[in-house]
C-alpha positions in Angstrom: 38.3 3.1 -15.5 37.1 6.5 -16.8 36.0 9.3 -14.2 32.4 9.6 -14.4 30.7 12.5 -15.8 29.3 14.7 -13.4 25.3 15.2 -12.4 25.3 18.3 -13.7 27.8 21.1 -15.9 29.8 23.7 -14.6 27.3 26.0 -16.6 24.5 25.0 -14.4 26.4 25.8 -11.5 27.5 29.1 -12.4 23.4 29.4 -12.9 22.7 28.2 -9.5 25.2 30.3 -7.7 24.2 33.5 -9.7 27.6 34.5 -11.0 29.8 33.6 -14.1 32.4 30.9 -14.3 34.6 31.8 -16.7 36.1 29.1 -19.1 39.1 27.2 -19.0 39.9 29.1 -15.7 41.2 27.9 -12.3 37.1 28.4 -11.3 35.9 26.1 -13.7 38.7 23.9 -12.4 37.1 23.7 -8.8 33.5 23.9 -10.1 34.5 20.8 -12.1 35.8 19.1 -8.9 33.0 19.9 -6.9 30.5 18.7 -9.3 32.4 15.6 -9.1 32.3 14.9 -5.6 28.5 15.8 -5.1 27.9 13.3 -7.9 29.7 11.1 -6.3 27.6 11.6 -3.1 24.4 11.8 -4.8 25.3 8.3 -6.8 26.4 7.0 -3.8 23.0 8.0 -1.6 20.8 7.1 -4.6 21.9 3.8 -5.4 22.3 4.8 -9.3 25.0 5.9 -11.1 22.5 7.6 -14.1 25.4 6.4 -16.6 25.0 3.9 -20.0 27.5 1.1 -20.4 29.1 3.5 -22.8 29.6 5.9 -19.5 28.0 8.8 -20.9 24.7 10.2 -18.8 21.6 8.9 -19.4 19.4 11.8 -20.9 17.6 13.3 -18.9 18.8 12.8 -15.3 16.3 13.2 -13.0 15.7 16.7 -12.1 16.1 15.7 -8.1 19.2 14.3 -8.9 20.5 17.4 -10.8 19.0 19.7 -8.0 20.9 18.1 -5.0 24.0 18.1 -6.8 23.8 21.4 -7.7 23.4 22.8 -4.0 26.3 20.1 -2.5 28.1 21.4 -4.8 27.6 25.6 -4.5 28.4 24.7 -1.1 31.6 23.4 -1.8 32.2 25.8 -4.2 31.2 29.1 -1.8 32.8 27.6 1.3 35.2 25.3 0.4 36.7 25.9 4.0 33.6 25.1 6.4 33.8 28.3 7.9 31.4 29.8 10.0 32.1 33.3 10.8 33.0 36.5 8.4 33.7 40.2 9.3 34.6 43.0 7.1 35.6 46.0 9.6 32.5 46.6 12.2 29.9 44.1 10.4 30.1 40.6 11.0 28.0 37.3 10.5 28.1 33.8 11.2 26.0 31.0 9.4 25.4 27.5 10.2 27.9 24.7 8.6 26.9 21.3 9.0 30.2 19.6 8.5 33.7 20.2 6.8 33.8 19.6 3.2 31.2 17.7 0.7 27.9 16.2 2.4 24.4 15.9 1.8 21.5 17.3 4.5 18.9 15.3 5.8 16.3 16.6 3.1 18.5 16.5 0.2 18.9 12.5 1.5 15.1 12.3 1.3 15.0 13.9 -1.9 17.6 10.8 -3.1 14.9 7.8 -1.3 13.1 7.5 -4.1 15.6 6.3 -6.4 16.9 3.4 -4.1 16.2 -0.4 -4.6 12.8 -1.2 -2.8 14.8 -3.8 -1.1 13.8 -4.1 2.7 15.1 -1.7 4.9 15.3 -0.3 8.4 12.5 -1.9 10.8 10.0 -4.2 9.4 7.4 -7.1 9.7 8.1 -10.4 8.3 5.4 -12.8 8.6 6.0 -16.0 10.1 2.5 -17.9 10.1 1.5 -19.9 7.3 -0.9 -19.8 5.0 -3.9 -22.3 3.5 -2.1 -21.5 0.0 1.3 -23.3 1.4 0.8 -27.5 0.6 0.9 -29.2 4.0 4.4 -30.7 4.1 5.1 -34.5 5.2 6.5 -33.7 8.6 10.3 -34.8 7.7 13.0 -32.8 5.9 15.3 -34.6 4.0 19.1 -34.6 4.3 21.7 -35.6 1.9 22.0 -38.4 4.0 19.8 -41.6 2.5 17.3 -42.5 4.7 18.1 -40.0 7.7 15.3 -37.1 8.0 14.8 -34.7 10.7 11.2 -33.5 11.8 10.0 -30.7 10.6 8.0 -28.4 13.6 
């Protein structure tokens, strides 16, 4: 099986993070592999893989889609390491890291919702009264069993 194209191109990410990626360069390299594994979180959280049978994209991705795989990856990309703390000389700073390597935050995982199945999930209510619209049944199920029933309550 082919790898699947990423979410979005190395060009977009060079956009995002502001600064050039040159081509066919050890950068590009990494951009590449970070664009893969965001995809592969965002497909992953979504439900959707946003490829034909063919395997190329679908045209457009959703924007969303695009957006979240962009940032996952740019963090990748700009901190590939997970670290926290940087100081040249007498100035230093320190910035909140979520967890080491590739993930997804809470918002960017709401961003994804929309794109699941609508199959049931978390809490919910399932009725269990009947209705007037069900037929009123005999009072016996049937069993594969000729002539052995068992009540139905």
């Amino acid at each position: 099986m082919a790898t699947p194209k990423p979410l979005a191109g190395v060009d977009d990410l060079a956009d995002w993070l502001g600064e050039p990626i040159v081509t066919a360069s050890a950068d590009e390299k990494r951009a590449l592999l970070c664009l893969r594994i965001a995809s592969a979180l965002v497909r992953r959280e979504s439900e959707r893989t946003w490829l034909q049978e063919s395997g190329e994209l679908v045209t457009p991705v959703p924007d969303d889609a695009v957006m979240v795989t962009l940032y996952c990856a740019s963090r990748v990309f700009d901190n590939r390491n997970a670290q926290t703390k940087g100081a040249i000389d007498d100035s230093d700073e320190s910035w909140k890291v979520d967890e080491a390597g590739a993930y997804l935050t809470a918002s960017e995982k709401r961003m994804l919702t929309t794109f699941k199945s609508s199959g049931m999930r978390g809490l919910g209510v399932v009725a269990t009264t009947r209705t007037d619209t069900v037929p009123p049944s005999s009072g016996w199920v049937p069993t594969p069993t000729p002539g052995v029933e068992f009540p139905w309550y």
